[in-house]
Wavefront OBJ file of the C-alpha trace (Angstrom):
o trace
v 100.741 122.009 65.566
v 100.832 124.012 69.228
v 104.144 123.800 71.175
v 102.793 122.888 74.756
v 103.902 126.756 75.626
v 100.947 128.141 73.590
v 98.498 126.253 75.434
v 96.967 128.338 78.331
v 97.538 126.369 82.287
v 93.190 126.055 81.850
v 93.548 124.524 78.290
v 96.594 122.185 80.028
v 94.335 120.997 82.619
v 90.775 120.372 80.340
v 93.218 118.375 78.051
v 94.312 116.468 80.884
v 91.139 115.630 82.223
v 89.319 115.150 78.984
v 92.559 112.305 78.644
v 91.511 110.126 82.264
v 89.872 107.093 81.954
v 86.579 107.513 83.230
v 85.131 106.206 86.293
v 83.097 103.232 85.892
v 80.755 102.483 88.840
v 77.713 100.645 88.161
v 76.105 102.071 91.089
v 75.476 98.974 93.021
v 76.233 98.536 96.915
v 77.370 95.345 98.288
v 75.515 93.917 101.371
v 77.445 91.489 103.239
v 75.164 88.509 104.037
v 74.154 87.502 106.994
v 74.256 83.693 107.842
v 71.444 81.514 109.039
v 72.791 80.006 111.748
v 71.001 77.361 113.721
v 72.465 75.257 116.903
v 71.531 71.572 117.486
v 73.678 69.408 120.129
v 76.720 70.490 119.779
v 77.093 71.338 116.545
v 76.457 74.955 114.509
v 74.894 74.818 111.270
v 75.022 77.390 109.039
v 72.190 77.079 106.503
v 73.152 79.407 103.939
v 76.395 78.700 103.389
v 76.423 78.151 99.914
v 74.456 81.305 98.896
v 77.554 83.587 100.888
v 80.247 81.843 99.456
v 77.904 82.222 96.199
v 77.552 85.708 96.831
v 81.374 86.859 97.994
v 82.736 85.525 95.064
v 84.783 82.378 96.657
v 85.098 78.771 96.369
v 83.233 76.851 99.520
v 86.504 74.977 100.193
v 88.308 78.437 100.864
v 85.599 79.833 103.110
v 85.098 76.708 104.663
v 89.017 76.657 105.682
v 88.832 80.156 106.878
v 86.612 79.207 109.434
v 88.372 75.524 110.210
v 90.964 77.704 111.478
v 89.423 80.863 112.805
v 87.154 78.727 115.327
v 89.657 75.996 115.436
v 87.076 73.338 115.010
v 86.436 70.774 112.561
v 83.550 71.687 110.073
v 82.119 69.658 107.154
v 80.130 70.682 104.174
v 76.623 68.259 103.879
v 74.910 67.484 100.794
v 72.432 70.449 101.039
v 75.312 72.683 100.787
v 74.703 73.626 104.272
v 78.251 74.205 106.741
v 78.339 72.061 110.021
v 80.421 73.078 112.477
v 81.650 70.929 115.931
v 81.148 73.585 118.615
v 78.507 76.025 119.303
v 78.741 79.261 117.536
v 76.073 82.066 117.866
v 75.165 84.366 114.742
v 76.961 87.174 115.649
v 80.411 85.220 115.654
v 79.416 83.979 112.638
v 78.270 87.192 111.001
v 81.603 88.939 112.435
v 84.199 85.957 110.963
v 81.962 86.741 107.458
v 82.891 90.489 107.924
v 86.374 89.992 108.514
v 86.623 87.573 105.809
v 85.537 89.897 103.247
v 87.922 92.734 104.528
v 90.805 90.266 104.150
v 89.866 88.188 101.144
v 87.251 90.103 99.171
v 87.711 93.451 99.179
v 90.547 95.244 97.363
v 92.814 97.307 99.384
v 93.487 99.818 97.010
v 90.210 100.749 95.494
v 87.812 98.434 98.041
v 85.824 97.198 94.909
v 84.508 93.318 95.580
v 85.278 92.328 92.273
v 88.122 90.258 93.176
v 89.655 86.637 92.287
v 91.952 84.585 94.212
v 94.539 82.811 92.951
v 96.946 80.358 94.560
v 100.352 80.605 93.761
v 102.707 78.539 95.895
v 101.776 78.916 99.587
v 100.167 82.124 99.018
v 97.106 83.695 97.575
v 97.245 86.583 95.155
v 94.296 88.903 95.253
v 93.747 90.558 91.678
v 91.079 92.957 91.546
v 89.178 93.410 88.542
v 88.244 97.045 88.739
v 91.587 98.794 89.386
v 93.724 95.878 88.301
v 95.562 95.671 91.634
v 97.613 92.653 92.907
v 97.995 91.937 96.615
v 100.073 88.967 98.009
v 97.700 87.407 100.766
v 98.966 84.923 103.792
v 97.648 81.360 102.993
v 95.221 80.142 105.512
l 1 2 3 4 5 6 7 8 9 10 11 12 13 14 15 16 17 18 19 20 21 22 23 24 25 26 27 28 29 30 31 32 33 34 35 36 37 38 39 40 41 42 43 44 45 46 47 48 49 50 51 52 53 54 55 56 57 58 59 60 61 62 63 64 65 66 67 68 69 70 71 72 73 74 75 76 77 78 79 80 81 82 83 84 85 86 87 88 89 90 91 92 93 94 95 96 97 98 99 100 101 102 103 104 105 106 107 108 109 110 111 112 113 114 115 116 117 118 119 120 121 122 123 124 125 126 127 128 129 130 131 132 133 134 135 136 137 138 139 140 141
């Protein structure tokens, strides 16, 4: 067996490398989706609720909170699945809260994967990401 002083600084390094975990991406690029939002009276419905919270990963209740108290409105979820909103909110808002909400509560600061799960623990969320294994401690809302 080689003492690691017979080993050349180029055999070192291709032993090191060879030794990584490889880097698993599956080559896919997340779109953040854009809500359908329509107006009536005074209220904002946003049609495709279900399919975003469907699509970032989260419970409806969760998202749904996140915008009770970004827009400081009440909001309801109807039978269709569909988010109605008191107040009257223009896609771009919407769209922009979605953004934000997927920087703060989707994405994984360390590695930015989306493959993340929230957890409650106590009066805060935990953020474990399933690609790098990463925890992060996140403000309740």
């Amino acid at each position: 067996m080689k003492s690691i002083k017979d080993y050349s600084y180029e055999e070192l390094l291709d032993r090191a490398i060879q030794r990584l975990p490889s880097k698993k991406s599956s080559g896919e690029v997340f779109e953040i989706p854009r809500a359908e939002v329509l107006i009536v009276g005074g209220r904002t419905i946003v049609h495709n609720f279900s399919e975003i919270a469907e699509a970032l990963g989260r419970e409806k209740d969760i998202v749904q909170k996140y915008f009770v108290k970004e827009l400081g409105v009440p909001a309801f979820l109807n039978e269709a699945g569909q988010l109605l909103l008191q107040g009257k909110f223009n896609a771009s808002v919407i769209n922009k809260l979605i953004e934000v909400f997927v920087e703060k509560y989707v994405k994984c600061p360390t590695c930015g994967a989306i493959h993340t799960k929230l957890a409650k623990k106590g009066k805060v969320f935990v953020m474990r990401c399933e690609a790098c294994g990463a925890e992060t401690t996140l403000s309740a809302f």
